[in-house]
N, C-alpha and C positions, 0 to 999 in steps of 0.2 A: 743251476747251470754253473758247471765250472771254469770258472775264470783262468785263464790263460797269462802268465807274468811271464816276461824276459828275463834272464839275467841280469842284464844292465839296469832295469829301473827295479831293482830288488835294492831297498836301502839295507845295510848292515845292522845286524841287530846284535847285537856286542856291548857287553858290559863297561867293558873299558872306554867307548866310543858311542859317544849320546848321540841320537838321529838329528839333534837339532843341529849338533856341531857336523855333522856329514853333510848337512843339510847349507850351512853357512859358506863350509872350505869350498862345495861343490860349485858353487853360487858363486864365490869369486874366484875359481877358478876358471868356469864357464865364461866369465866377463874378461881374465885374461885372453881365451882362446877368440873372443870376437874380436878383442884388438890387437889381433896380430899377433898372437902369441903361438912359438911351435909347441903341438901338442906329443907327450913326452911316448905314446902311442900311436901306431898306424890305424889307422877306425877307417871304417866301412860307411860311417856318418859322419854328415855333414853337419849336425846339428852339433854346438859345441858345448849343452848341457849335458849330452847321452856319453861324449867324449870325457868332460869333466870328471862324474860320477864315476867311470869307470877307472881313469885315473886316481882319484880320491880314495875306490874302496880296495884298490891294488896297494894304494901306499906309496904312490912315486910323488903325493903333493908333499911339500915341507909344511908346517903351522904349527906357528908360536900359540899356544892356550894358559894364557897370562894367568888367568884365574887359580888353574890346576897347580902352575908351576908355584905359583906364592902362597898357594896351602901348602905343598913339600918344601918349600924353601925352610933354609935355618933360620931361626929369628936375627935380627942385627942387634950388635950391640951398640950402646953410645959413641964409642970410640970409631965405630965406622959409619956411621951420619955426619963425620965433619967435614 
């Protein structure tokens, strides 16, 4: 039987962008939108994870990935620790 998917709960599957971290930003961004938060799309739903998701995998959320950045960072040197 073939299963039938949405667009919307289609997670991104991109090298660049790990499910786990779509999965994270989605999550609180969905937790912004219950508190009140305007969503940066007009949606047809009411639910603010399906809202989230669809936001996140457009590219309108911002998110710092601390990790990523301090493997490209440049190393510091002594002279900038003080």
């Amino acid at each position: 039987m073939a299963s039938t998917r949405s667009a919307v709960n289609v997670i991104p599957d991109d090298r660049e962008s790990s499910t786990y971290r779509f999965i994270i930003v989605a999550a609180k961004r969905a937790r912004q939108l219950q508190n009140g938060a305007r969503s940066f799309l007009p949606s047809t739903s009411r639910k603010p994870t399906v809202a989230a998701m669809e936001e996140v995998r457009r590219g309108l959320v911002q998110y710092e990935d601390r990790i990523r950045d301090a493997e490209f960072a440049e190393p510091e040197t002594e002279a900038q620790n003080i």
